[in-house]
C-alpha positions as CSV (number, residue, x, y, z in Angstrom):
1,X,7.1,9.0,8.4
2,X,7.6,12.2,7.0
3,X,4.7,14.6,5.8
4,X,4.8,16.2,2.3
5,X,5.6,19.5,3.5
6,X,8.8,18.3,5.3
7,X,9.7,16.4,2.1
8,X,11.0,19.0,-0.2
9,X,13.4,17.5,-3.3
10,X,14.0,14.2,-4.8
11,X,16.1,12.9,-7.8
12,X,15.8,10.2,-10.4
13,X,19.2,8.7,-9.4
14,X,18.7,8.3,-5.8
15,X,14.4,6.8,-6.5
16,X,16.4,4.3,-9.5
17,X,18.5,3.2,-6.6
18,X,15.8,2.8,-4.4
19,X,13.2,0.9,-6.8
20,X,16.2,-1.6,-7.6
21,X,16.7,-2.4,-4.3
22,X,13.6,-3.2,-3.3
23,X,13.1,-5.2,-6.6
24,X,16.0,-7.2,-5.5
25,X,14.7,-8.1,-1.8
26,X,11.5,-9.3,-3.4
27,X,13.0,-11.0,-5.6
28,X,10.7,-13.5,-8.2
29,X,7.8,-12.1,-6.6
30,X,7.7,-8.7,-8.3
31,X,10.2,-8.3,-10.9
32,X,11.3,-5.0,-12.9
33,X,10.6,-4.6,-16.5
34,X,13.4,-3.4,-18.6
35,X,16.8,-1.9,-17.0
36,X,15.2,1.0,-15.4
37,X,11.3,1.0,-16.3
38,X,11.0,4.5,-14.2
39,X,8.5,6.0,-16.1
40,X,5.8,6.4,-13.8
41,X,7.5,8.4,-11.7
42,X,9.4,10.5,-14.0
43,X,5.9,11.2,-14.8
44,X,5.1,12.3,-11.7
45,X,4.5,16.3,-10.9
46,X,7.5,17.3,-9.2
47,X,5.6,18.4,-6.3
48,X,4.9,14.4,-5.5
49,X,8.1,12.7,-6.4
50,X,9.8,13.9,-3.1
51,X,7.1,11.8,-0.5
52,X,6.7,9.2,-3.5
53,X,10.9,8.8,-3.2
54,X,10.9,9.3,1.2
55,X,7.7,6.7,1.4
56,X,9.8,4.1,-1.0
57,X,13.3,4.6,0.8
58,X,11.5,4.0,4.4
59,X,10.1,1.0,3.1
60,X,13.3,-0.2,1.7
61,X,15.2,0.3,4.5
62,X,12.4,-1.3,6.9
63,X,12.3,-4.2,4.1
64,X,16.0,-4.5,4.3
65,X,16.4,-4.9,8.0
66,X,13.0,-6.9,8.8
67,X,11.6,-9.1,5.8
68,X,14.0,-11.8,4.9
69,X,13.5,-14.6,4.3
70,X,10.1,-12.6,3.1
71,X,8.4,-15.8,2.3
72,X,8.7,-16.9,6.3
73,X,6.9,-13.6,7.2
74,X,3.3,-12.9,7.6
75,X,1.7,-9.5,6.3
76,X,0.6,-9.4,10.0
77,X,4.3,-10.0,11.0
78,X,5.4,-7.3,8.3
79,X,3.7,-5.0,9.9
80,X,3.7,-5.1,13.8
81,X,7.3,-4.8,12.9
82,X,6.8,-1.6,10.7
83,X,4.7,0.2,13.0
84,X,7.6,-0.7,15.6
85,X,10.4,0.3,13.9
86,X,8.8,4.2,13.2
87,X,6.9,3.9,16.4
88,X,3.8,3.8,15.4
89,X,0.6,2.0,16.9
90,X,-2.7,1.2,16.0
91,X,-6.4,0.6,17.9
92,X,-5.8,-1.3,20.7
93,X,-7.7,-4.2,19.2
94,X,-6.3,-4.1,15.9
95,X,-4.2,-7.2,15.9
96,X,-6.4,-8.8,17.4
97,X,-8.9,-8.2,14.5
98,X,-6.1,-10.0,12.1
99,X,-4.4,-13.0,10.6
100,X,-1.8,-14.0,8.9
101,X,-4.1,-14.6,5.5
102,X,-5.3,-10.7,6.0
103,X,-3.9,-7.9,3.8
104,X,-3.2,-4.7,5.2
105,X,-1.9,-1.2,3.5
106,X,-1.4,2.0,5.7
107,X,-1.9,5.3,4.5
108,X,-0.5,8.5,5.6
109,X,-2.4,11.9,6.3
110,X,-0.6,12.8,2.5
111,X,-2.5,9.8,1.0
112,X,0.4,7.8,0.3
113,X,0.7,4.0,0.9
114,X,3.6,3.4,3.1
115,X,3.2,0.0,4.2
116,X,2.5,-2.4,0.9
117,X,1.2,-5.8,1.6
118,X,3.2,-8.8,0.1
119,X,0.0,-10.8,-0.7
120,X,-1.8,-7.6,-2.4
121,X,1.1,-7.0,-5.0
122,X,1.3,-11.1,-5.7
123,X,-1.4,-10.7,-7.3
124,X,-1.1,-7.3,-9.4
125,X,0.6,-7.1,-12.8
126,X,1.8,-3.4,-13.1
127,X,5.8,-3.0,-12.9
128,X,7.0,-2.0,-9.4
129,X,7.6,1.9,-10.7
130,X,3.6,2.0,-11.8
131,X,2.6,0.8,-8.1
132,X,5.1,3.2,-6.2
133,X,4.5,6.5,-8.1
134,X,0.6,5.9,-10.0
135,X,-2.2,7.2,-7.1
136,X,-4.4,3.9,-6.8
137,X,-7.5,5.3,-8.8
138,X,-5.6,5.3,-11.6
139,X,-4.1,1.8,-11.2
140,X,-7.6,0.0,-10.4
141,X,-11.8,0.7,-11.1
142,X,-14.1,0.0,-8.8
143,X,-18.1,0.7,-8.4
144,X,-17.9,4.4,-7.3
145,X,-20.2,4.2,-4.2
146,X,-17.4,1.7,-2.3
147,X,-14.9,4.8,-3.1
148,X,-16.9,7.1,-1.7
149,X,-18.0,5.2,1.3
150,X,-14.0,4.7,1.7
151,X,-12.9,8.1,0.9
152,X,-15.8,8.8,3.9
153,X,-14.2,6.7,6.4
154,X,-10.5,7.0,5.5
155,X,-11.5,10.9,6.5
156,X,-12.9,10.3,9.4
157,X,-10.2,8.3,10.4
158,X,-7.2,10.6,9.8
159,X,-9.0,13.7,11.1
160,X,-10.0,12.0,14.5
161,X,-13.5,11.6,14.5
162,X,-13.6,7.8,14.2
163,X,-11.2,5.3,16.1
164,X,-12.1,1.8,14.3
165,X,-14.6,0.6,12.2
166,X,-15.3,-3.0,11.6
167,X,-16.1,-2.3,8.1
168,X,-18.4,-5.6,7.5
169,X,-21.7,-4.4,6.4
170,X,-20.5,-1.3,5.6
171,X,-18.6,-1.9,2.6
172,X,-19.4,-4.7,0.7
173,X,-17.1,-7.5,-0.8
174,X,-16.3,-5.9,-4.8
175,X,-14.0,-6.5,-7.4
176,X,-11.1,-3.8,-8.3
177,X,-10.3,-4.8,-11.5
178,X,-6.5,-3.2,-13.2
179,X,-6.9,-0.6,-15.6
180,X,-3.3,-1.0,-17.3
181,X,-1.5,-3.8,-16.2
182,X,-0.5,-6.2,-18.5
183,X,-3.0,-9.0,-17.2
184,X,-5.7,-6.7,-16.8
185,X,-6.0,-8.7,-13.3
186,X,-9.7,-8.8,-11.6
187,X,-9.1,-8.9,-7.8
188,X,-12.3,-9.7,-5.4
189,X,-12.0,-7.9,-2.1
190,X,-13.5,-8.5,1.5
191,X,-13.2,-5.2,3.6
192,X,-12.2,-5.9,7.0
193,X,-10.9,-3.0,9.1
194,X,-9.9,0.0,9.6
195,X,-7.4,1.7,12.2
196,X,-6.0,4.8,13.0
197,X,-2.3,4.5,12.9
198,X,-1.0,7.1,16.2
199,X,2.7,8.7,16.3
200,X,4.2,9.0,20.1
201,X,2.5,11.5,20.9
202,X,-0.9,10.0,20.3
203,X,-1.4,12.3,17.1
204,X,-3.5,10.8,13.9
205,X,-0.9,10.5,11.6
206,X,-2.5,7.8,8.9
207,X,-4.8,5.2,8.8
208,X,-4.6,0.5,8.5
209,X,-6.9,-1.2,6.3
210,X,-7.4,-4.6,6.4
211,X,-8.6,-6.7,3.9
212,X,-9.1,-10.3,2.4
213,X,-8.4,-11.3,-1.1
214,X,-11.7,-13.9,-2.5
215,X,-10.6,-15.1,-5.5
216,X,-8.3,-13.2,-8.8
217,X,-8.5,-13.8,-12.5
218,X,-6.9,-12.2,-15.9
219,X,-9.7,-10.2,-17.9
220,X,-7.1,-10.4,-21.0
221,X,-8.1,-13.2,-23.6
222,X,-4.2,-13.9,-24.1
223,X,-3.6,-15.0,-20.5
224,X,-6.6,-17.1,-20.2
C-alpha cells in the first residue's frame, strides 16, 4: 500500500475504469447507479483523488485474483488473503480473535480504508463512488464520544504506542446510522478489535478493526 505522498496524480478515466470493475466482481450485491455515477469523487479535492484511485485499484486487483466465487469467501478469508498478497501482518493473535461472521476494515496511516468488508457494504445503501471517495464521517453519525474514543485508539495504534486492544468495555455497542443514502440505513455495531497492521519490515503502517453487525433497519418511511 502506497502512502499519499508517493501517490501523486489520478484521472477520472482510469478511477471510471476502476469503480466498474469492481461493480462487476460484486456483482448484485452492490450495484452502480446510472452509467457512471462518479460524482463523489469528482468532488473530491484533487489532493485526495490520487490515494482514493491507488487504494481502489489495489483492491480491485486483489478482488480480481482472490474473491470469486465472493459468496464462498469469508470476510476473515478475504482478508488473511489481502494482508498476504501486500505482505502485510497483523497481532499475533488477531485471527485468532475472529470469525467468519466478524467484519473487518483496515486503515492506512493516510486514513483511508483499503480493505472493505463484504458484509459491512451488504448492508449500506450509498452508490459504490459515495463509499470509495466520501471520508466515513460524512457517510454515517454516530454519538461523538465513541468517535473520539476511536479516533484515541486508531492513533495509538498507527503511531506505535498500542499493539491490540480488545475493544469490549471500552467502546460500547452504538448505532451508525447513514446520513445520505437512499434508505437512510441504521446499522447496530459491536466493537471487537483492533490491530496493528505491520509492513516487512515490522513498521506500523495501518490499523484492523473488527466488528459485529446486531441488527439493521431503514429510518426512511418509504422503505418501511
Amino acid at each position: 500500500m502506497k502512502s499519499l505522498s508517493e501517490v501523486t496524480s489520478a484521472s477520472t478515466e482510469a478511477y471510471e475504469t476502476a469503480l466498474k470493475k469492481f461493480a462487476d466482481l460484486l456483482g448484485d450485491s452492490h450495484k452502480l447507479k446510472g452509467a457512471y455515477p462518479g460524482y463523489a469523487f469528482d468532488s473530491l479535492p484533487a489532493l485526495y483523488k490520487a490515494p482514493v484511485l491507488q487504494a481502489l485499484q489495489e483492491w480491485v486487483e486483489f478482488f480480481s485474483m482472490n474473491a470469486a466465487p465472493a459468496k464462498s469467501v469469508s470476510d476473515k478469508q478475504l482478508l488473511w488473503r489481502f494482508l498476504g498478497a501486500f505482505r502485510l501482518k497483523p497481532d499475533g493473535d488477531f485471527f485468532s480473535k475472529i470469525d467468519d461472521e466478524t467484519c473487518l476494515e483496515v486503515i492506512n496511516r493516510a486514513g483511508l480504508q483499503t480493505f472493505r468488508s463484504l458484509s459491512f457494504m451488504s448492508v449500506c445503501s450509498y452508490t459504490l463512488d459515495e463509499v470509495i471517495s466520501v471520508p466515513w464521517p460524512n457517510l454515517y453519525r454516530r454519538d461523538g464520544d465513541i468517535t473520539r474514543d476511536y479516533i484515541q485508539l486508531q492513533a495509538t495504534i498507527t503511531d506505535g504506542t498500542l499493539t491490540h486492544t480488545d475493544l469490549p468495555g471500552l467502546i460500547r455497542e452504538h448505532e451508525v446510522v447513514e446520513i445520505s443514502g437512499f434508505d437512510q440505513l441504521a446499522t447496530t455495531l459491536k466493537p471487537m478489535y483492533l490491530s496493528p497492521v505491520y509492513d516487512v519490515t515490522g513498521a506500523v503502517v495501518g490499523a484492523i478493526h473488527a466488528f459485529k453487525i446486531l441488527k439493521c433497519e431503514s429510518l426512511n418511511p418509504a422503505q418501511g
